[in-house]
C-alpha positions in Angstrom: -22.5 -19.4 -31.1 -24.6 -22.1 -29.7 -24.8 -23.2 -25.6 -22.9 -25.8 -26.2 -19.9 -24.1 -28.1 -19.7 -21.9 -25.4 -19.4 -24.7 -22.8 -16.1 -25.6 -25.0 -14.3 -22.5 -24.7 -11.9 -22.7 -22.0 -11.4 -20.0 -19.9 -8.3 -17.9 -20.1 -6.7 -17.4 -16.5 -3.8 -14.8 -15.8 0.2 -16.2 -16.3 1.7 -18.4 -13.9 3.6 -16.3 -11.5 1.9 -13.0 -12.4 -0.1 -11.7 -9.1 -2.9 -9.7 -9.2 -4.3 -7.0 -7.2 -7.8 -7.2 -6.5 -10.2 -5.2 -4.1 -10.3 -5.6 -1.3 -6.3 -6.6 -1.2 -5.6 -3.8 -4.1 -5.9 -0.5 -2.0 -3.0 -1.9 0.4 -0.9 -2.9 -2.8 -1.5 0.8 -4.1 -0.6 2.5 -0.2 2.4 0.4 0.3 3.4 1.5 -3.3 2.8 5.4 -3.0 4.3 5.4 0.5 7.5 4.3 -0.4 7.0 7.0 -3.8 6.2 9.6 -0.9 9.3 8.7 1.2 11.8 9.0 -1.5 10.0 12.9 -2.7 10.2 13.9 0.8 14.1 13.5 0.6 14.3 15.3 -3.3 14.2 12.0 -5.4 12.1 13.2 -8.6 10.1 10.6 -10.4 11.6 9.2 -13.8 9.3 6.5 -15.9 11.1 4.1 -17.3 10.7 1.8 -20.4 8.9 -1.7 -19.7 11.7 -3.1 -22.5 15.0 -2.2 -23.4 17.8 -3.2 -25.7 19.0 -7.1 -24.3 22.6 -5.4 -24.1 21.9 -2.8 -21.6 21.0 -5.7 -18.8 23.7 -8.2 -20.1 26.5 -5.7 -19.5 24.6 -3.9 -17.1 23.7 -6.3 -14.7 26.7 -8.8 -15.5 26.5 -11.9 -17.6 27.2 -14.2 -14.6 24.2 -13.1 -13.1 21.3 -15.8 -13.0 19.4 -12.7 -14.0 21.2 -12.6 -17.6 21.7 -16.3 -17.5 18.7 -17.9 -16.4 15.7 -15.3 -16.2 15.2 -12.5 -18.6 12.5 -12.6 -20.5 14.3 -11.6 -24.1 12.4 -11.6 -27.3 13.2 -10.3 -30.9 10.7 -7.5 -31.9 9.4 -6.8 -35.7 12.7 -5.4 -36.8 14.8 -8.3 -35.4 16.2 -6.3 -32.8 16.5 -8.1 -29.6 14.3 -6.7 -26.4 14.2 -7.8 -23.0 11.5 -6.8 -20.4 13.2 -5.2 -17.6 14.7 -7.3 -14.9 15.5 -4.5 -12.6 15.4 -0.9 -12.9 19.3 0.5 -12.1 20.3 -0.3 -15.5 17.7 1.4 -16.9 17.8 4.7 -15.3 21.5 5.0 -15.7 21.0 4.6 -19.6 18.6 7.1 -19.3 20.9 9.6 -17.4 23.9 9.2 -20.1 20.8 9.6 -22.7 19.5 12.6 -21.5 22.7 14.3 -20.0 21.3 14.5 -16.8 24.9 14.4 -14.9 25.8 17.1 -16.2 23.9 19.3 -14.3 23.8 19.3 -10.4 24.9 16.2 -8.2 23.6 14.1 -7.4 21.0 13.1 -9.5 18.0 12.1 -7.3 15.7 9.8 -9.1 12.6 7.7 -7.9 11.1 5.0 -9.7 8.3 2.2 -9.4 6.5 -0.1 -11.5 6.6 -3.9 -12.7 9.4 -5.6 -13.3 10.1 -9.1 -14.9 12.3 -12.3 -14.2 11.6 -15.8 -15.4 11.7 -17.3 -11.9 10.2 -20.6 -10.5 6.8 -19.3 -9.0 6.4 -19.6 -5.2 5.0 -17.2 -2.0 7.0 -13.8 -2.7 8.5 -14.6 -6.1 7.0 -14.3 -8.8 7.7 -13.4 -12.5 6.0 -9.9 -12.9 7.5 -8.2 -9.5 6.4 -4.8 -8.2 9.2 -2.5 -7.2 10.1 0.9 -6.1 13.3 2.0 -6.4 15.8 5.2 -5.6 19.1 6.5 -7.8 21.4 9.0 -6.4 23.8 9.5 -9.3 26.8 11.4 -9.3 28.8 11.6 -5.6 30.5 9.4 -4.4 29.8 10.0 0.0 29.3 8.3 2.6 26.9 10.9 3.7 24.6 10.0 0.9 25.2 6.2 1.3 23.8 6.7 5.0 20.8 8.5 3.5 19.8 6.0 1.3 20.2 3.1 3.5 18.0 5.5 6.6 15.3 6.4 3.7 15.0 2.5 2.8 14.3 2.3 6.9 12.3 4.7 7.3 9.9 3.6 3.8 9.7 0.3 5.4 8.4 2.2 8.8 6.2 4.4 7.7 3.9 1.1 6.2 4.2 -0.4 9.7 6.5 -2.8 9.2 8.8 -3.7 12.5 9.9 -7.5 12.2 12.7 -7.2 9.9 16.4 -7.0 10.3 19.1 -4.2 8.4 22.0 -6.4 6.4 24.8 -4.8 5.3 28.9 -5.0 4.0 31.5 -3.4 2.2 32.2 -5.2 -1.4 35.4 -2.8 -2.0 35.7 -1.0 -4.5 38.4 -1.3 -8.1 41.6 -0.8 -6.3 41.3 -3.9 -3.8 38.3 -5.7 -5.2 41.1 -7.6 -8.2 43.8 -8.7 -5.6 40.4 -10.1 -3.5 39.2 -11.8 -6.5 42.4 -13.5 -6.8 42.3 -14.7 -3.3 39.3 -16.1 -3.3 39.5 -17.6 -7.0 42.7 -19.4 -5.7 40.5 -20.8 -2.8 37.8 -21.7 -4.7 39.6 -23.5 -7.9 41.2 -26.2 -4.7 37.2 -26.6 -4.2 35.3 -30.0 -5.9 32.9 -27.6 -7.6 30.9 -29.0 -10.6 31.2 -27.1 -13.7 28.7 -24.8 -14.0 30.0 -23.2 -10.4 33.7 -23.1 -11.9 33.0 -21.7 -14.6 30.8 -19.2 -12.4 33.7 -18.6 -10.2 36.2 -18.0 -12.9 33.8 -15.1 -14.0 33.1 -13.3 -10.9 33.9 -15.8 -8.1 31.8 -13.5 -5.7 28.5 -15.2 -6.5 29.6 -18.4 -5.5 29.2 -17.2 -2.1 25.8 -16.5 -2.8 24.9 -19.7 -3.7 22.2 -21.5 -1.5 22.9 -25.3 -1.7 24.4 -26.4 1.4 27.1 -28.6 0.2 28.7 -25.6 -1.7 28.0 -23.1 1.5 29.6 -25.7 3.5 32.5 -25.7 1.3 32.8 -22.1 1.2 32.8 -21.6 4.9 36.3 -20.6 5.2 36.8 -19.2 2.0 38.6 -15.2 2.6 35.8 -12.5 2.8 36.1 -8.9 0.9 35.8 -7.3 4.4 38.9 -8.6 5.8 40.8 -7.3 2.7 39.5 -3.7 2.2 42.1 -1.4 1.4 42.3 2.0 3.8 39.5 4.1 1.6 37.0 1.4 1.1 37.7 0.8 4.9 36.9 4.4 6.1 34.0 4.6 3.9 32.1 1.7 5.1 33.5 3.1 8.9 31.5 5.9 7.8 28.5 4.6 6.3 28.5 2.7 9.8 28.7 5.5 12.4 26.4 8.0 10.3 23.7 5.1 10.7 24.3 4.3 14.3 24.0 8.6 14.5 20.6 8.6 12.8 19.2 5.0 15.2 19.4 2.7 11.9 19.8 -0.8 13.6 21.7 -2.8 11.3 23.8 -6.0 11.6 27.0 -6.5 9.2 27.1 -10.1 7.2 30.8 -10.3 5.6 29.4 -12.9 3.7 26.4 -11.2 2.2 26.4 -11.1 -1.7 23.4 -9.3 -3.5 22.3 -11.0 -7.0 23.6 -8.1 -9.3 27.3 -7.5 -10.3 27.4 -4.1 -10.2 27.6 -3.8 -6.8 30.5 -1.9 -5.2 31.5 -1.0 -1.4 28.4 0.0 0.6 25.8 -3.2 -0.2 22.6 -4.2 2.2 19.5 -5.8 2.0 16.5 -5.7 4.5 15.3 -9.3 5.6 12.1 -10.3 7.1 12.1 -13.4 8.6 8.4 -14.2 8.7 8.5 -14.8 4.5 10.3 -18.0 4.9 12.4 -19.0 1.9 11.8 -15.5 0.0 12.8 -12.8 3.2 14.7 -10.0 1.4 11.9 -7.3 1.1 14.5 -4.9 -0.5 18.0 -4.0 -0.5 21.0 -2.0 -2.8 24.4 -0.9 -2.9 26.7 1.6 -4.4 27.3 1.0 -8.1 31.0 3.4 -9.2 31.7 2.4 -12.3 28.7 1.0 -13.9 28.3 4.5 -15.7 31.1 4.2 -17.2 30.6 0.6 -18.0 27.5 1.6 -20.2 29.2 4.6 -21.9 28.7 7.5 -19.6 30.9 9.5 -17.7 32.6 7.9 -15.1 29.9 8.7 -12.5 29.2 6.8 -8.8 26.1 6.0 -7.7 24.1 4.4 -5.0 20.1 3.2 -5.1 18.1 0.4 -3.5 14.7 -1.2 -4.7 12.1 -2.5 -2.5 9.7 -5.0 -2.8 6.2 -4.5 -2.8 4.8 -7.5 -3.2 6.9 -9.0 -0.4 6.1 -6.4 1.7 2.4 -7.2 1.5 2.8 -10.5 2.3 5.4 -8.9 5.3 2.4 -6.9 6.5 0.3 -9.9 6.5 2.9 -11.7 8.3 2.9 -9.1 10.7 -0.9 -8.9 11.6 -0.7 -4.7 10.1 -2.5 -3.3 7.8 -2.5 0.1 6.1 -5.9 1.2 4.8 -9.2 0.3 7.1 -11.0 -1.5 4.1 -13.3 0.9 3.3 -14.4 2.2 -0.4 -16.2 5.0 0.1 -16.1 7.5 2.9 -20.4 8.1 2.3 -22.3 6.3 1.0 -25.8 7.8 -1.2 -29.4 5.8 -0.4 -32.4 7.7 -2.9 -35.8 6.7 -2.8 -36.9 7.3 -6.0 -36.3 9.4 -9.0 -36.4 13.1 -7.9 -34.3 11.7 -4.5 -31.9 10.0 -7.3 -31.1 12.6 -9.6 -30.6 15.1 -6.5 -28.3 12.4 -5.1 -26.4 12.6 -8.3 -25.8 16.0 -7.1 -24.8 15.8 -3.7 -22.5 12.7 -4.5 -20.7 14.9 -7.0 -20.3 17.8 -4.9 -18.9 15.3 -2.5 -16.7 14.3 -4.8 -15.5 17.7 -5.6 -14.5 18.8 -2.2 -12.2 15.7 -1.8 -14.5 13.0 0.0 -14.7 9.4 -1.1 -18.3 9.1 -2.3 -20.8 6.9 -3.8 -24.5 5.7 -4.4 -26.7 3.4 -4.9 -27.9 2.3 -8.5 -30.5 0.4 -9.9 -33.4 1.8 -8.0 -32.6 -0.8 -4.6 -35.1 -0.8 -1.8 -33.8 0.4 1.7 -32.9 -2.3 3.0 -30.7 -3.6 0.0 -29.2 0.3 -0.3 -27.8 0.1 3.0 -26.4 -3.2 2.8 -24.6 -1.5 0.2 -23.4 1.1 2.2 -22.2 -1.9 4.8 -20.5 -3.7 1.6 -18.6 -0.5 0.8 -17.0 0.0 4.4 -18.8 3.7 4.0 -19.2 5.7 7.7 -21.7 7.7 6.7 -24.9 6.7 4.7 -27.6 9.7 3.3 -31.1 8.8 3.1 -32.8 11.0 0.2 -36.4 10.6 -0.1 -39.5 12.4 -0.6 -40.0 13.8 2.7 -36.3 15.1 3.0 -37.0 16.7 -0.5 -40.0 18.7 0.7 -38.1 19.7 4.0 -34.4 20.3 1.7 -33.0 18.0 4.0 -30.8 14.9 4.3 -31.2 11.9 6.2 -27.6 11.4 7.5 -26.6 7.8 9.0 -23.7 7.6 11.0 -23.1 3.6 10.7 -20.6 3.3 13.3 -22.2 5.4 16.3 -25.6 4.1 15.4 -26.9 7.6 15.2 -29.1 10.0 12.7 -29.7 13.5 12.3 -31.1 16.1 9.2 -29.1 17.8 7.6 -30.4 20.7 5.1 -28.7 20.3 1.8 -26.9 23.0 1.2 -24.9 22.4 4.2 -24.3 18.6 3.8 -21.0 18.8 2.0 -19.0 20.7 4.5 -20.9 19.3 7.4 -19.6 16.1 6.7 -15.8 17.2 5.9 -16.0 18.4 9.1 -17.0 15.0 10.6 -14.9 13.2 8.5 -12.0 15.3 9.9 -12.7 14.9 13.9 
């Protein structure tokens, strides 16, 4: 291939909407993720991996066919064998049909699962939405308590917390549940069929009229205003529940606010429902949210099981951090950072940096036979506290030069005490 055919090739650039995760930005993606993984095992949830695709009918009677999730954004393909796969828009679905798979109600409840990974929607890319979304999610499968509903809702708090986050409000409601959720629907279909709705929104509202109270276009929110709300028509269970839900939260200091007319983007939903909003993401705030689920088991061929899970965003709650001014990792590589001075320094190096290693400490070297001055600039570059300083003179004494880059101070250390000398610094 000549210069100039290589000047024609164009360069391929990632898909439009797909974020990436590069250093120094990709160490926060990666402890925003495992924090919220380390939340959910600290309360039992045990990691299940899902499928990236599964069969197109497990989301469209899953999720619900009204959804714009079904209607408007999977990504749905036919494979070799003309069998028709979608990439997964959300991850409930999914670990239900793996539960009724693998039997796993029929062992102790609830079933306590934890989940992350990417997930896809065709949307229209903008700041916090994009089509490959990073999510990690909760299941608790099998009891239907307000107990548990509490728990999930306080775990989903406290994950948010324990990444710093502080500037965003708790959202919640009561969607009923199969004994006064029909007459509800018939109130409110009767409201909105009086409406001048165009006719995709009819025919929306004749399918499950709930979502036309989560659309976003003014003219239809403003004709909406007064339609009836499923909170003033719960029937006495549904009512104590969510009474329940409410006082068990206020028992464990969960702030929360309750919005009758909140409506989350998946039909599955049933009595408890919230979502966590941050206000600093503009257009895009929920960072996470979920609900109870009874009957959706059932609805996809298992026993007739409740459940309850939330997801949590964790690409918007990167860009929450960022609104908020936090961060959770101090931007640093290495912990030390290896400088030899030529080739009996480097291959001892090698040595050292591997022990290092070993005992737990973020460690790395220099390569390519660098001068001093260049080394250390790479220690600098890699955020490292300490730098050693191997050279001929430390060989001959079995010592090593260790630089303490932020208190600007040295000292020898021999090196068969170097390892544990500096676990104990990086400890203090």
């Amino acid at each position: 291939m000549t210069v100039t055919d290589k000047k024609k090739l164009q360069v391929i650039t990632a898909p439009k909407g797909v974020p990436e995760y590069l250093p120094p930005v990709s160490p926060e993606f990666l402890a925003v993720r495992d924090m919220f993984a380390h939340q959910a095992h600290l309360a039992g949830y045990e990691h299940i991996e899902l499928p990236v695709f599964e069969d197109t009918t497990l989301f469209a009677r899953g999720v619900g066919e009204s959804t714009d999730v079904v209607t408007k954004e999977m990504y749905t393909f036919a494979d070799r064998g003309g069998r028709s796969v979608t990439l997964r828009p959300e991850g409930t679905a999914g670990v239900m049909r793996a539960v009724i798979e693998h039997n796993l109600g029929r062992g102790q409840l609830p079933v306590k699962l934890n989940y992350y990974g990417p997930f896809f929607r065709y949307e229209r890319p903008q700041a916090g939405r994009y089509r490959q979304l990073q999510q990690v999610g909760i299941e608790a499968i099998g009891v239907d308590d307000p107990a548990l509903d509490a728990e999930v809702i306080a775990l989903a708090d406290r994950s948010l917390k324990a990444i710093g986050l502080s500037g965003y409000r708790l959202e919640l409601t009561s969607l009923g549940d199969n004994n006064c959720r029909p007459a509800y629907r018939e109130k409110l279909q009767e409201f909105l069929f009086t409406l001048p709705l165009d006719e995709e929104t009819r025919h929306r509202a004749e399918i499950n009229p709930l979502r036309v109270l989560d659309d976003k276009r003014p003219e239809v929110r403003e004709m909406t205003a007064d339609a009836p709300l499923m909170l003033d028509n719960l029937n006495d269970e549904s009512k104590r529940h969510f009474d329940t839900v409410l006082q068990l939260l206020t028992d464990l200091g969960v702030a929360f606010e309750v919005n009758p007319r909140m409506v989350r983007g998946l039909d599955y939903y049933t009595k408890t429902t919230f979502e966590f909003v941050h206000d600093g993401l503009g257009a895009q705030s929920g960072i996470g949210g979920g609900g109870r689920y009874d009957g959706l088991m059932a609805q996809l061929g298992g026993q007739d099981l409740s459940g309850i899970g939330y997801a949590l965003g964790v690409d918007r709650c990167l860009l929450a951090l960022e609104a908020e001014k936090q961060t959770m990792t101090d931007g640093s590589r290495v912990a030390v950072y290896g400088v030899p001075m030529g080739a009996d320094a480097k291959r001892e190096m090698v040595r050292i940096i591997d022990q290092l290693r070993a005992a737990g400490i973020r460690a790395d070297m220099a390569y390519g036979d660098r001068g001093l001055k260049g080394a250390m600039k790479g220690a600098d570059k890699a955020g490292a506290r300490f730098a050693l300083v191997l050279g001929d003179r430390e060989l001959e004494n079995k010592t090593v030069a260790v630089k303490d880059l932020a208190a600007h101070e040295q000292h020898d250390i021999a090196l068969d005490e170097v390892v544990a000398e500096l676990g104990k610094r990086l400890a203090q």
